[in-house]
C-alpha positions in Angstrom: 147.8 113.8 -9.2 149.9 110.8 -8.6 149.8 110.0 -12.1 151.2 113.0 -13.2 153.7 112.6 -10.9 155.3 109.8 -12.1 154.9 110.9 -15.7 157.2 113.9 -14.7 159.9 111.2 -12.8 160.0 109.0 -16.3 160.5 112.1 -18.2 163.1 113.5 -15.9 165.0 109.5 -15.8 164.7 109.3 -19.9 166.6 112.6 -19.8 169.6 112.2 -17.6 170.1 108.6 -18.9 170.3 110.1 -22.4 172.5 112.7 -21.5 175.3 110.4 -19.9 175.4 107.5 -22.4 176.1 110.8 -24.8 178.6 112.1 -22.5 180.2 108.9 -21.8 180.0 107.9 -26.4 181.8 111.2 -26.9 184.4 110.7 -24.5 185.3 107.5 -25.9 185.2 108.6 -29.5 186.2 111.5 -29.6 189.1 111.5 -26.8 190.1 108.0 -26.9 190.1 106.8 -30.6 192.7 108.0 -31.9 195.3 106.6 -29.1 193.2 103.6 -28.1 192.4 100.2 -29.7 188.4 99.1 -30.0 187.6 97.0 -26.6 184.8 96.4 -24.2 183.1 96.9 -20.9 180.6 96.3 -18.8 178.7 99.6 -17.3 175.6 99.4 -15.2 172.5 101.6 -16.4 169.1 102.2 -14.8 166.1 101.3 -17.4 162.3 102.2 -17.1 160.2 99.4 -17.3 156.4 100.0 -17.8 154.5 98.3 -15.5 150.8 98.4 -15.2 149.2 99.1 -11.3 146.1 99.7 -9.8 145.4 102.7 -7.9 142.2 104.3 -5.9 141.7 108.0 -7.2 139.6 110.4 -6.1 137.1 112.3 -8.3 135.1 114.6 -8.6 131.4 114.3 -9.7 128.5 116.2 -10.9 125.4 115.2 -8.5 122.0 116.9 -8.8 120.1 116.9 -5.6 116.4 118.2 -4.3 116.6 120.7 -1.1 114.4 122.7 0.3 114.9 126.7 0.8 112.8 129.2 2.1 111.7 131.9 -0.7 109.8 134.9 -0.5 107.1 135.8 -2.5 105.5 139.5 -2.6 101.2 139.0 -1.4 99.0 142.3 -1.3 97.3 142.5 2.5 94.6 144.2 3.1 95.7 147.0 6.1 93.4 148.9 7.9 94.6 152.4 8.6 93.1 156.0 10.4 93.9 159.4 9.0 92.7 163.1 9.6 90.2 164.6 7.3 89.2 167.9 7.0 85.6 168.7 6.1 83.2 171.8 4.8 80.0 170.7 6.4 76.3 173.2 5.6 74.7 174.3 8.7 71.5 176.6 8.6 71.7 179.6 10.4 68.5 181.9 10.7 69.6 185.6 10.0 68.0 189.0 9.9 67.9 191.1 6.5 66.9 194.1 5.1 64.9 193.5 1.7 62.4 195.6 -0.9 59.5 194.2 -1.6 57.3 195.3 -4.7 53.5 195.6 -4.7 50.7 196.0 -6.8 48.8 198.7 -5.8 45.3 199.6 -8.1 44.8 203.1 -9.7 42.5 204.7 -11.7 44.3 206.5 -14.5 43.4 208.6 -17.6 44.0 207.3 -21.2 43.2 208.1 -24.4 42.0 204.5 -25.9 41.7 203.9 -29.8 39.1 201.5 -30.7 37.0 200.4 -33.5 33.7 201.2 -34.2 31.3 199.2 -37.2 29.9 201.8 -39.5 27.5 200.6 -42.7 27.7 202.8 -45.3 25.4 202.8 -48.7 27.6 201.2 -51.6 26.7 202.4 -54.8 27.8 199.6 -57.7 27.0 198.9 -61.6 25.6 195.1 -62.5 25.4 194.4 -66.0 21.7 192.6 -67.0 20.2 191.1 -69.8 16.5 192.0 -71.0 14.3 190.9 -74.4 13.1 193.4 -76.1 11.5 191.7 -78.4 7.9 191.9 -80.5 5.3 189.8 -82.1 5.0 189.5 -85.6 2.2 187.6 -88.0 3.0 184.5 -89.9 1.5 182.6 -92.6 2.7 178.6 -91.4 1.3 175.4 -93.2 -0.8 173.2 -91.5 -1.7 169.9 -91.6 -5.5 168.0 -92.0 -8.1 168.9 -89.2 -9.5 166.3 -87.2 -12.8 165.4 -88.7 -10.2 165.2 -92.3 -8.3 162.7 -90.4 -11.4 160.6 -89.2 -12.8 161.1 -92.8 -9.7 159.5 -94.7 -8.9 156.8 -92.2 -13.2 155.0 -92.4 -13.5 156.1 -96.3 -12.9 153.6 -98.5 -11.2 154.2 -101.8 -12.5 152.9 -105.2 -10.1 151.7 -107.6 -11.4 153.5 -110.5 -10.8 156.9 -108.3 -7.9 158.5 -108.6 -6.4 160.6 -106.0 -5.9 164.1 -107.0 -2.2 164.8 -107.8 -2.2 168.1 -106.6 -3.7 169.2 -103.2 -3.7 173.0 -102.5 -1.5 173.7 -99.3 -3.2 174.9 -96.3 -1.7 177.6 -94.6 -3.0 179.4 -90.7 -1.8 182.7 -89.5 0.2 182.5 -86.4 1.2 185.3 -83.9 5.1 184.3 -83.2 7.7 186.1 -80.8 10.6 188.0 -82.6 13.8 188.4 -79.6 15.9 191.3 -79.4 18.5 190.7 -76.5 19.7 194.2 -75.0 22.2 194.6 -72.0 22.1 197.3 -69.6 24.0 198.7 -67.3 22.4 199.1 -64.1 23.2 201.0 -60.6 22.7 198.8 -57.4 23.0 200.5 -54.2 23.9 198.0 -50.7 25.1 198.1 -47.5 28.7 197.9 -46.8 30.3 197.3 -42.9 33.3 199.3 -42.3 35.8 199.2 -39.6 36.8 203.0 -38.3 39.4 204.0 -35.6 37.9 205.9 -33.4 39.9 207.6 -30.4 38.1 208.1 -27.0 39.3 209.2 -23.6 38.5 206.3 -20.6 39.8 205.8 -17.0 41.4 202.6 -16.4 42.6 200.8 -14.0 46.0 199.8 -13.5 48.3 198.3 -10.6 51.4 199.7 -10.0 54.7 198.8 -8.1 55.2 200.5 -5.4 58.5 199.4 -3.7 58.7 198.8 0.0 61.5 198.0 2.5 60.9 195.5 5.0 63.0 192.9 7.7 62.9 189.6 7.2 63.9 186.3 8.7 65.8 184.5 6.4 67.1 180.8 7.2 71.4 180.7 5.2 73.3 178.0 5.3 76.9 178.6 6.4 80.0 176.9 6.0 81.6 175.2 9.1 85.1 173.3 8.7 85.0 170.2 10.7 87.9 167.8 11.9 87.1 164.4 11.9 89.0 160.7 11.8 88.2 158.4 9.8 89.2 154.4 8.7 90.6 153.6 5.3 91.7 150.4 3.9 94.7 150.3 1.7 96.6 146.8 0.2 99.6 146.8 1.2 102.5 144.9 -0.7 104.6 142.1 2.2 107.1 139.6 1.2 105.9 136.4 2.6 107.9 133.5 3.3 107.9 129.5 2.1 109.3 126.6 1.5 110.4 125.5 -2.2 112.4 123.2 -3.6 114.8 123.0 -5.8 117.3 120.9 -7.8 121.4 121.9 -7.0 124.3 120.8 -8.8 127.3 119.6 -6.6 130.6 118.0 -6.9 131.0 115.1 -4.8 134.5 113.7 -4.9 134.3 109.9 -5.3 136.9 107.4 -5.2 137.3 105.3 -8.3 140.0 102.3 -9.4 142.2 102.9 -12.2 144.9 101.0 -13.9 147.6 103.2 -14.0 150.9 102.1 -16.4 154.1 103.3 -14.2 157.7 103.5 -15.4 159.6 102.0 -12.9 163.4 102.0 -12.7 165.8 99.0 -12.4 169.4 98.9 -12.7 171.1 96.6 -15.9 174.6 95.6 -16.8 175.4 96.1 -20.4 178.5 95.5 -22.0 180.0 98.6 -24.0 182.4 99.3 -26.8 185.1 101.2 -25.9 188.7 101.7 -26.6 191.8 100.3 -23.5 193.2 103.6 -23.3 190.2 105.5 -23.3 189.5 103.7 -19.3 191.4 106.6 -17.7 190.0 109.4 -19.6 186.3 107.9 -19.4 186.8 107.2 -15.6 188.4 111.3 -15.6 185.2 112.5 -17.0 183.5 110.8 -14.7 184.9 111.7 -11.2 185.7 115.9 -12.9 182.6 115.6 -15.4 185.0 117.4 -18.4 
């Protein structure tokens, strides 16, 4: 602050110093010239000198800094808590009532009854059969040596000089043979078959009938009774809860600090200036009426 200050009162002494060395130039040109010959004099004028100081300022810092604060944070507690409730509850009651009851009851009745009785009957049927009706019949069939032959031609000895005779007469026997004749016939057989016929019949049987009959009974209901009762619940219940926490805050802290500050300060000079004899009048006339 008190640098800008005296930046301001330089600015404000370069102007009005300018402004009357102008005033006091054009007086003397432009008034005096023509009338007055070239001279000069000695005028006084305050100059700004820089001069360097030091000061003590005050500032203002950024500090961060831990403090505690008390925060809330939001815990769920179990509470404990009693309501109303309003119950059916079963409770037996024995009662009278009026019922029908069905019985069997046994009776003989009439009924014509179709059963089935076995009957054989005689089944007469055709079976085909084979028979031979064949004959005998005489046959002339060669046969061979006897046995005593045989005998005879395996111990006889053969001469050389003999000849066997070239041709032997065949012997032949007569022989009774069968002669088939295969005839099919066609004859009747007679069985036995067992039938089943229906055969309707009238029989008493017994049967049981319902016969309805009314009758008081004890009969155990169960009714129901609204009841009013209290009972505990738990619920969780949502509480802020309080604690201590710490944080970091950022403050300004003003702080005093040495500077070197450069200053403009004034002090008055003599200077000699060109100026005209006759212009002394009207210069010192624009000074004491300022026109």
């Amino acid at each position: 602050m008190n640098w800008q200050r005296a930046r301001f009162a330089l600015f404000a002494g370069v102007v009005v110093c300018s402004t009357g060395l102008s005033a006091r130039a054009d007086c003397c040109n432009n008034d005096c010239a023509p009338a007055c010959a070239p001279a000069t004099r000695t005028i006084t004028v305050t100059e700004y000198k820089p001069t360097t100081v030091e000061e003590v300022r005050t500032v203002y810092k950024t500090v961060c800094e831990q403090e505690k604060y008390t925060a809330y944070r939001s815990e769920c507690v179990p509470e404990v808590r009693t309501r109303t409730v309003c119950c059916t509850k079963q409770v037996p009651v024995v009662e009278e009532r009026t019922c029908t009851v069905w019985k069997s009851v046994p009776t003989v009745e009439e009924r014509i009854v179709t059963k089935k009785v076995a009957v054989c009957k005689p089944v007469t049927t055709y079976v085909t059969k084979t028979r031979d009706c064949g004959h005998y019949e005489c046959r002339e069939v060669p046969c061979g040596p006897s046995f005593s032959e045989r005998l005879h031609k395996a111990f006889h000895h053969h001469d050389c000089c003999e000849c066997e005779c070239p041709c032997e007469c065949v012997r032949t026997k007569t022989v009774k043979c069968w002669v088939p004749n295969i005839v099919c016939e066609q004859v009747p057989c007679t069985r036995m078959v067992k039938t089943w016929e229906c055969v309707t019949e009238k029989c008493n049987v017994t049967v049981c009938k319902q016969v309805a009959e009314t009758k008081t009974v004890q009969v155990t209901v169960c009714k129901c009774v609204n009841e009013t009762k209290e009972e505990k619940y738990t619920v969780m219940v949502s509480k802020c809860v309080p604690y201590e926490a710490t944080r970091t805050v950022s403050r300004c802290v003003p702080v005093q600090e040495k500077v070197t500050v450069c200053k403009l300060v004034p002090c008055t000079v003599e200077k000699q200036v060109a100026c005209d004899a006759c212009c002394e009048p009207c210069c010192r006339r624009h000074r004491l009426f300022g026109h």
